[in-house]
C-alpha positions as CSV (number, residue, x, y, z in Angstrom):
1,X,-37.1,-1.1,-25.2
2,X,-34.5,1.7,-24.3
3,X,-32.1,1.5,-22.2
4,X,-29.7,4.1,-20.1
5,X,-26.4,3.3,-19.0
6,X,-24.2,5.9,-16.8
7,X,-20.5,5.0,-16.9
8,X,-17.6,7.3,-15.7
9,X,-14.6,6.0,-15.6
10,X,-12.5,3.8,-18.2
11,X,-12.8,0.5,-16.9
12,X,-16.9,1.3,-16.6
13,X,-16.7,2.1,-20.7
14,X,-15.3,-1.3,-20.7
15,X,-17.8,-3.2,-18.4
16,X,-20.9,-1.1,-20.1
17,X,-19.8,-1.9,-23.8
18,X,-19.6,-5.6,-22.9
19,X,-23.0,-5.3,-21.5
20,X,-24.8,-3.5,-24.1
21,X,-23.4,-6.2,-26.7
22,X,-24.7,-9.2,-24.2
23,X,-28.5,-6.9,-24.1
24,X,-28.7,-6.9,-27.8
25,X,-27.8,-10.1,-28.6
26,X,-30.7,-11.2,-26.4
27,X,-32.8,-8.1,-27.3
28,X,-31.9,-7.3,-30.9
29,X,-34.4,-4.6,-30.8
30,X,-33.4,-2.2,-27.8
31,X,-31.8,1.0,-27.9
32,X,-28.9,2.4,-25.3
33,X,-28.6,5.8,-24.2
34,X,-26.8,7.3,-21.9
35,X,-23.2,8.8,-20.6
36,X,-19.8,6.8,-20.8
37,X,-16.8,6.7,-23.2
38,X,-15.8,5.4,-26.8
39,X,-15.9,1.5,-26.2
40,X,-19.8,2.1,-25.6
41,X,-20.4,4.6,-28.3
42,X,-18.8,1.7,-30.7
43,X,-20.9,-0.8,-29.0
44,X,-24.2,0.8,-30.3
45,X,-24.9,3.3,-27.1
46,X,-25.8,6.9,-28.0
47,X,-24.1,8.9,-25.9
48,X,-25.4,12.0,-24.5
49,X,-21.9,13.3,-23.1
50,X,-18.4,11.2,-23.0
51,X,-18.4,11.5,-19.2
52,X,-15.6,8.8,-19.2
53,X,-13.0,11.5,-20.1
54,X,-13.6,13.3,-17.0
55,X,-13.3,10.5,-14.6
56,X,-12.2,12.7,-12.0
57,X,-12.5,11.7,-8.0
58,X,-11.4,13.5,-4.5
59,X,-13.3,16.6,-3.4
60,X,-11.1,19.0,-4.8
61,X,-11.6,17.8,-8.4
62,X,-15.4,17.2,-7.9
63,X,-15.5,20.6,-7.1
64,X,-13.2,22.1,-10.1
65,X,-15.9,20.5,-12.5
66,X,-19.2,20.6,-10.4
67,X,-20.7,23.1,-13.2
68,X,-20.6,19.9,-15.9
69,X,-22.0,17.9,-13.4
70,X,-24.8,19.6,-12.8
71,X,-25.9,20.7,-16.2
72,X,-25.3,16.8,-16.9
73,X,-27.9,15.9,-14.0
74,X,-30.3,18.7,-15.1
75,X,-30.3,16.9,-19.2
76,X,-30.5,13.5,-18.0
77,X,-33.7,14.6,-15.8
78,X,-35.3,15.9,-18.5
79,X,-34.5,12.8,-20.5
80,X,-35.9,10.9,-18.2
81,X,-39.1,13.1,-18.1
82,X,-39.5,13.7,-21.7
83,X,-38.2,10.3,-23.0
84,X,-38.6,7.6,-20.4
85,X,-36.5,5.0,-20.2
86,X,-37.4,1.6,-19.4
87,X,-34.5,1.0,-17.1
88,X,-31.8,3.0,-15.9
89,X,-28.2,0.8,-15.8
90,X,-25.6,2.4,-13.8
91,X,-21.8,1.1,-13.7
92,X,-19.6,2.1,-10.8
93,X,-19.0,6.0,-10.4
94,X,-20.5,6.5,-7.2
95,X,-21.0,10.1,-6.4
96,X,-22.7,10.8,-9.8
97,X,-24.5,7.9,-10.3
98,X,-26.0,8.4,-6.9
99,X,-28.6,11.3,-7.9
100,X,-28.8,9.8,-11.5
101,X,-30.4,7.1,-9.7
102,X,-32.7,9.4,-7.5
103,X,-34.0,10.9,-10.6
104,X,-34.7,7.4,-12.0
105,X,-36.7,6.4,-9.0
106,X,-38.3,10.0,-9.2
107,X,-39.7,9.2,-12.6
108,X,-40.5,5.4,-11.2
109,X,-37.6,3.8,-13.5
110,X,-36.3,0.9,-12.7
111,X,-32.9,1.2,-11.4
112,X,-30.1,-1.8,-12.0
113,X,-26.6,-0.8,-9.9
114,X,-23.6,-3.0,-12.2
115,X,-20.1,-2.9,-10.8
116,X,-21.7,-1.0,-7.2
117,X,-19.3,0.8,-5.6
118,X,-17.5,-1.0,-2.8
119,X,-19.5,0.5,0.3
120,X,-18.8,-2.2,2.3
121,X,-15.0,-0.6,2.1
122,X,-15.4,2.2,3.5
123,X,-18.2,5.1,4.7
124,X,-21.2,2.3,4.7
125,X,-23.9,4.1,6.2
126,X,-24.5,4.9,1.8
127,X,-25.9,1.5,1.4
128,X,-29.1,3.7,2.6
129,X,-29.1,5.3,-0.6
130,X,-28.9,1.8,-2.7
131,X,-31.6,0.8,-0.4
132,X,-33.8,4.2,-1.5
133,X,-32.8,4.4,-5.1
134,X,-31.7,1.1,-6.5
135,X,-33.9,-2.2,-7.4
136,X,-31.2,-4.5,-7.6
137,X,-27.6,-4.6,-7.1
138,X,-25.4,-6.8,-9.7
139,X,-22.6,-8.0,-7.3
140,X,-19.4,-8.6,-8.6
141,X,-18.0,-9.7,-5.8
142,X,-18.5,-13.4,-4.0
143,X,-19.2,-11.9,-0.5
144,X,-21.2,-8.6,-1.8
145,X,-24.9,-10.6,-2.1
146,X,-24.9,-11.1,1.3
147,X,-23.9,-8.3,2.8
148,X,-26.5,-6.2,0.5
149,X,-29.4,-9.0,1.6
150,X,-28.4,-8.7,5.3
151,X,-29.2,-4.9,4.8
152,X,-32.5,-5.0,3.1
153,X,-31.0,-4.5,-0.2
154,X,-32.0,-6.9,-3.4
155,X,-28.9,-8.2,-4.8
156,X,-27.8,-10.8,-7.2
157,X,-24.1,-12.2,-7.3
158,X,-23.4,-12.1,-11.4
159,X,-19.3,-12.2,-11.2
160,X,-17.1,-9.9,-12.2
161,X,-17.2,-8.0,-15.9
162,X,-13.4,-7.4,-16.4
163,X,-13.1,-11.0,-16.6
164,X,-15.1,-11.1,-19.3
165,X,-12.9,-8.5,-21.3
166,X,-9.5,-10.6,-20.2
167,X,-10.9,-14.1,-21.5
168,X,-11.5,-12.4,-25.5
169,X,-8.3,-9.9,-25.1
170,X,-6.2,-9.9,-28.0
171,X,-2.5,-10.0,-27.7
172,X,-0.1,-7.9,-30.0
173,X,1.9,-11.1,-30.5
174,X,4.4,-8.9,-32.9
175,X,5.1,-6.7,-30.2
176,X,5.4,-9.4,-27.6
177,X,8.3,-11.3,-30.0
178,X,10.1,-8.7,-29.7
179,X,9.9,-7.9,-25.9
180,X,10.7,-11.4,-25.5
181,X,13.6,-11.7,-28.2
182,X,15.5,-8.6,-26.2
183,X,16.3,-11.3,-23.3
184,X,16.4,-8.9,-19.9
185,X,14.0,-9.1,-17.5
186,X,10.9,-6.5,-17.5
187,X,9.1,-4.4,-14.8
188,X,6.1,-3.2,-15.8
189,X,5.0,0.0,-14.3
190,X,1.3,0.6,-14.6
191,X,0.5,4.4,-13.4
192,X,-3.0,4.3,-13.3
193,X,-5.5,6.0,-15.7
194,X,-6.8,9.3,-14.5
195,X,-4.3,12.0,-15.3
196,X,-4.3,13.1,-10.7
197,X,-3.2,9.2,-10.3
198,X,-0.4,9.7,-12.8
199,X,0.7,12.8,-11.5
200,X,0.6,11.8,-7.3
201,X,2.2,8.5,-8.4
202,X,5.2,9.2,-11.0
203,X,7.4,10.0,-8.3
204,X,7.1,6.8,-6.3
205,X,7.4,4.4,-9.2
206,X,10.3,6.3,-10.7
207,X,12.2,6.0,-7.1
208,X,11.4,2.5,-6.9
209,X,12.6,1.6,-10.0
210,X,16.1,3.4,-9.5
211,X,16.0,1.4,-6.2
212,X,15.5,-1.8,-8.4
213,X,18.2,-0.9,-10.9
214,X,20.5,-0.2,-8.0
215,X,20.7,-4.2,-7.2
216,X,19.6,-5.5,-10.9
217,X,21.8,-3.5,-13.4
218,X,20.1,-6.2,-15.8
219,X,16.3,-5.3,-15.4
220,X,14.4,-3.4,-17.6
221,X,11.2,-0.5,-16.8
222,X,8.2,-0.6,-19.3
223,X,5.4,2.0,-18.7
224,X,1.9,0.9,-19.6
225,X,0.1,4.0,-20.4
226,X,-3.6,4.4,-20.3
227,X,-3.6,7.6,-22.7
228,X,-1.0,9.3,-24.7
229,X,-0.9,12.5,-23.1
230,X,0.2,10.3,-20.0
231,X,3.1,9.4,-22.0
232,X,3.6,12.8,-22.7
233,X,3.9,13.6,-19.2
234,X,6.3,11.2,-17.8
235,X,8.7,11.6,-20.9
236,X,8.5,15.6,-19.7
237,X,9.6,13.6,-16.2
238,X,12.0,11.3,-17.8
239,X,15.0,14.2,-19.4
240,X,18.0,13.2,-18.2
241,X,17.2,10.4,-16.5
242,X,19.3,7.5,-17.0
243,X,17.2,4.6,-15.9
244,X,16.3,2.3,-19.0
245,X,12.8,3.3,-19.3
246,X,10.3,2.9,-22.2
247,X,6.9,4.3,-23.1
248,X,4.5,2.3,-24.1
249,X,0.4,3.6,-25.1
250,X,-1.7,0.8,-25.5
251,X,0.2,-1.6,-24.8
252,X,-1.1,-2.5,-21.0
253,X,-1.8,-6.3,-21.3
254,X,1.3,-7.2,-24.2
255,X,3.3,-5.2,-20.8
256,X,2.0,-7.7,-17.9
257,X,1.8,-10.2,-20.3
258,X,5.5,-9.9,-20.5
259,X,6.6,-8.9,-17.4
260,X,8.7,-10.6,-14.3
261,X,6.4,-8.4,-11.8
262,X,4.8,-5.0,-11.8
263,X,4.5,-2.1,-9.6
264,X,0.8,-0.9,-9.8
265,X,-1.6,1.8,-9.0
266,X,-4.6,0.5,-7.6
267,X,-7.3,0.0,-9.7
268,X,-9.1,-2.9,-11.8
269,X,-6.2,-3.5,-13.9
270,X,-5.5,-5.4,-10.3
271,X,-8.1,-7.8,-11.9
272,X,-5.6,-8.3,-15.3
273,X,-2.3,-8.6,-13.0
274,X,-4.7,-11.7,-11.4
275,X,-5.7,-12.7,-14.9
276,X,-2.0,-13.3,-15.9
277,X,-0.8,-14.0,-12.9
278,X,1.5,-11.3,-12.5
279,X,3.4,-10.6,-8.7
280,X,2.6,-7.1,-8.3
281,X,3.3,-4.4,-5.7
282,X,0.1,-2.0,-5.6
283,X,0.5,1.7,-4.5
284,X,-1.6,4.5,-4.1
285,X,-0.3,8.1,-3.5
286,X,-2.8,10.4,-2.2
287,X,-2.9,13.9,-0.2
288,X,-2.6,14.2,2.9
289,X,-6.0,15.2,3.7
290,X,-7.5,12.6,1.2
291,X,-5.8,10.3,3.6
292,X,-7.1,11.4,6.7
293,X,-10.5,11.3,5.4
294,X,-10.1,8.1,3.9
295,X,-8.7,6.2,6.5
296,X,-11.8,7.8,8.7
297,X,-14.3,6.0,6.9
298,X,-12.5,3.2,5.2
299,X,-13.4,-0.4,7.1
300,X,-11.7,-2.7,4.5
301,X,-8.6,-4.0,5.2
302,X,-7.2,-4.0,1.6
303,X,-7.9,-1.6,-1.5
304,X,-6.4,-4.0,-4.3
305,X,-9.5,-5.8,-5.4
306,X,-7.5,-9.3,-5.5
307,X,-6.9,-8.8,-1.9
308,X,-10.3,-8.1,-1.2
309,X,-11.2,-11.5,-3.3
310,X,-8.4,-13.8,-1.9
311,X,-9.4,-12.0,2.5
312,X,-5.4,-11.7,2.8
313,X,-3.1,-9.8,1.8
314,X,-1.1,-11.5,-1.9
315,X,-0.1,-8.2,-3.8
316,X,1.9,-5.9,-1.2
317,X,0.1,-2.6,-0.9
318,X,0.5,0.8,0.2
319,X,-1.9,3.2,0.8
320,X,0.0,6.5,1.3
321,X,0.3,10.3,1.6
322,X,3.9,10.0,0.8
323,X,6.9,7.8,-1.1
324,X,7.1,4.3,0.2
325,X,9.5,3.5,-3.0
326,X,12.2,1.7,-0.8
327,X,9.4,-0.6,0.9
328,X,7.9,-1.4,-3.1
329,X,11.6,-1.8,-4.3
330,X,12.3,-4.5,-1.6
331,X,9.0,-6.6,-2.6
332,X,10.5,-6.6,-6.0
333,X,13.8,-7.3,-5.6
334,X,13.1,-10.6,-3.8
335,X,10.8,-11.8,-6.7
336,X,14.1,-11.0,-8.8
337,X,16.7,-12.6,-6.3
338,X,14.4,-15.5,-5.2
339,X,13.2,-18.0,-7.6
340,X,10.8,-20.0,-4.8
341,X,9.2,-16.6,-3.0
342,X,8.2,-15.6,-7.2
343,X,7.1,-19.2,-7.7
344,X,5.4,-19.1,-4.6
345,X,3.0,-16.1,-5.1
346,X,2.4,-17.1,-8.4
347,X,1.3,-20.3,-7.4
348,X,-1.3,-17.8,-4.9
349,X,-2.0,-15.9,-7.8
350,X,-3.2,-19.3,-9.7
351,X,-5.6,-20.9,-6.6
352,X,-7.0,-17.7,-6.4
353,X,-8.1,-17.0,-10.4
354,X,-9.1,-20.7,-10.3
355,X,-11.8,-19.6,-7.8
356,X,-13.0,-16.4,-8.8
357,X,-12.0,-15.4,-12.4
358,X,-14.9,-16.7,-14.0
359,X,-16.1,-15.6,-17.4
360,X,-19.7,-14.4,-18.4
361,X,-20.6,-12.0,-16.0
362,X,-22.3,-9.5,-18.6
363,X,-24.1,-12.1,-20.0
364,X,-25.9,-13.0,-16.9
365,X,-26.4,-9.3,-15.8
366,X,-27.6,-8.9,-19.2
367,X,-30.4,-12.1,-18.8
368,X,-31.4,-10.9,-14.8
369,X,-31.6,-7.4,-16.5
370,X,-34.2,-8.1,-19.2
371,X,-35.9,-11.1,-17.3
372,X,-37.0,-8.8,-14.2
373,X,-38.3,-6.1,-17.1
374,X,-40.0,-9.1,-18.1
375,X,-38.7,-10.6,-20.9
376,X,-37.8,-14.6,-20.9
377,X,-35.3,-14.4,-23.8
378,X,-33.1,-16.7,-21.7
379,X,-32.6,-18.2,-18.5
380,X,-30.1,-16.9,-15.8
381,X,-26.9,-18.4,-15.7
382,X,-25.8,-18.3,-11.9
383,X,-22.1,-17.1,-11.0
384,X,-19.8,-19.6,-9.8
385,X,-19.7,-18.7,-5.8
């Protein structure tokens, strides 16, 4: 059996790595192909391009490298021709994944959609091109399998993959004795992981920080970088500043682990800040036209995922064409001058993972997977609703 995988974005790597283990465990025998990053070359996927360090999104940066896309869409159709897959698995990265998925069903492959993009968030109407290209949707989310059903779309709830990352994650315990050994409290400042987040973001989370230190001269600023040129960057940002900031690369869940609160850029590290039950402000910083066209199509109330999960609004957010530092500093400095509003959302933070952060989810995508190609290696597991 061979199988290919599209992933391109970090957190995909992650997701799609997890899944090829939980394939061959049950199918010792398979092979994995396809596009995504290191975790899933080390996994035992061949990769035909690491399209994981592009992860680029808004038009303007889809334009810049439309000429990789396309010669990348033009190999994997003649894979598909030349090769054929038995299924095609694709993880998030809508956009891309979207004419992968057309070729597929060109060539009559069977087309699995893991970690689908959040449609019911914003612009909709695409659920007409899960309902032409895809076979089944794995839902990650408690509420997705019905709305996919309700529009003609085959779907099966399987929870979601990051938790299954969170619940084997090592700690640098080392690293964490000393954090904890230093005494002040910590902020960590998560600035996302594509290199545009970084850059729109830096700003607000440096202002907000100042704003913090202004009333807590005792508070300490960690920032948990995705990649080291990101460190790179912000120390260019840092010279002369006088804040007490560190730099941390690879470091992420030591950082939250660790931390009082955190200021975050949206994304599935949301999903971690849940995990440890971390009080959080979430920002995104985007241009202005991005906004406009955003807020045009956009129908969910909330972009943090553990919003979306808990239907209210627990981690402060701010969706934004410009600096709402001031409005994150103030969430933050009540967590640090109030003892029962920080109890309080952590206590939130806990009903909620009790609910929904539950392990195993690519292990069951992995058993619906191989079961509808038709092999009974094992029986589904259902999610926990």
């Amino acid at each position: 059996m061979k199988i290919f995988l599209s992933a391109g974005e970090p957190s995909g790597d992650i997701h799609g790595a997890n899944l090829v283990r939980q394939l061959r465990r049950l199918h010792p025998e398979a092979e994995f192909v396809g596009f995504g990053g290191e975790r899933m070359e080390r996994a035992g996927c061949q990769l035909l391009y690491p399209l994981c360090n592009l992860a680029v999104m808004w038009f303007a940066r889809v334009l810049a490298n439309a000429p990789v896309f396309l010669r990348l869409l033009s190999q994997t159709d003649r894979f598909f021709r030349h090769q054929r897959p038995d299924a095609v698995v694709l993880i998030d990265y809508p956009g891309f994944n979207w004419i992968v998925a057309r070729r597929a069903r060109f060539h009559g492959i069977p087309v699995f959609y893991f970690v689908p993009p959040q449609l019911w968030g914003w612009a909709g109407w695409r659920v007409k091109k899960m309902k032409r290209w895809v076979d089944h949707v794995l839902c990650t989310l408690p509420f997705e399998q019905d709305w996919y059903f309700d529009r003609g779309v085959q779907a099966h709830y399987v929870g979601h993959p990051y938790f299954d990352e969170l619940s084997q994650q090592p700690l640098d315990r080392e690293f964490l004795n000393r954090e904890r050994a230093r005494g002040e409290r910590l902020i960590g400042l998560l600035p996302g992981s594509r290199t545009q987040e970084v850059d729109k973001n830096l700003s607000t989370l440096l202002r907000a920080a100042a704003a913090i230190h202004e009333k807590h001269s005792d508070v300490r600023f960690s920032f948990a970088c995705y990649r080291i040129d990101h460190c790179r960057r912000i120390a260019d940002r840092l010279r002369g500043c006088s804040l007490p900031i560190e730099l941390h690369h690879g470091k992420t869940a030591e950082i939250i682990a660790h931390a009082h609160a955190c200021i975050a850029v949206s994304g599935s590290v949301g999903l971690e800040l849940l995990y440890r039950l971390k009080p959080t402000v979430v920002v995104y910083r985007i241009g202005r036209l991005d906004l406009k066209l955003c807020n045009l199509f956009k129908t969910s109330r909330f972009i943090s995922l553990v919003n979306l999960l808990a239907d209210e609004e627990i981690f402060p957010e701010f969706l934004t064409d410009r600096c709402e530092a001031m409005r994150v500093a103030e969430h933050i400095n009540r967590w640090l001058s109030d003892p029962a509003a920080y109890q309080e959302q952590c206590a939130q933070l806990r009903r909620l993972r009790d609910r929904v952060a539950v392990p195993g989810a690519c292990a069951r995508a992995a058993r619906f997977i191989l079961q509808t190609l038709g092999h009974r290696e094992a029986d589904i597991e259902p999610a926990a609703a």
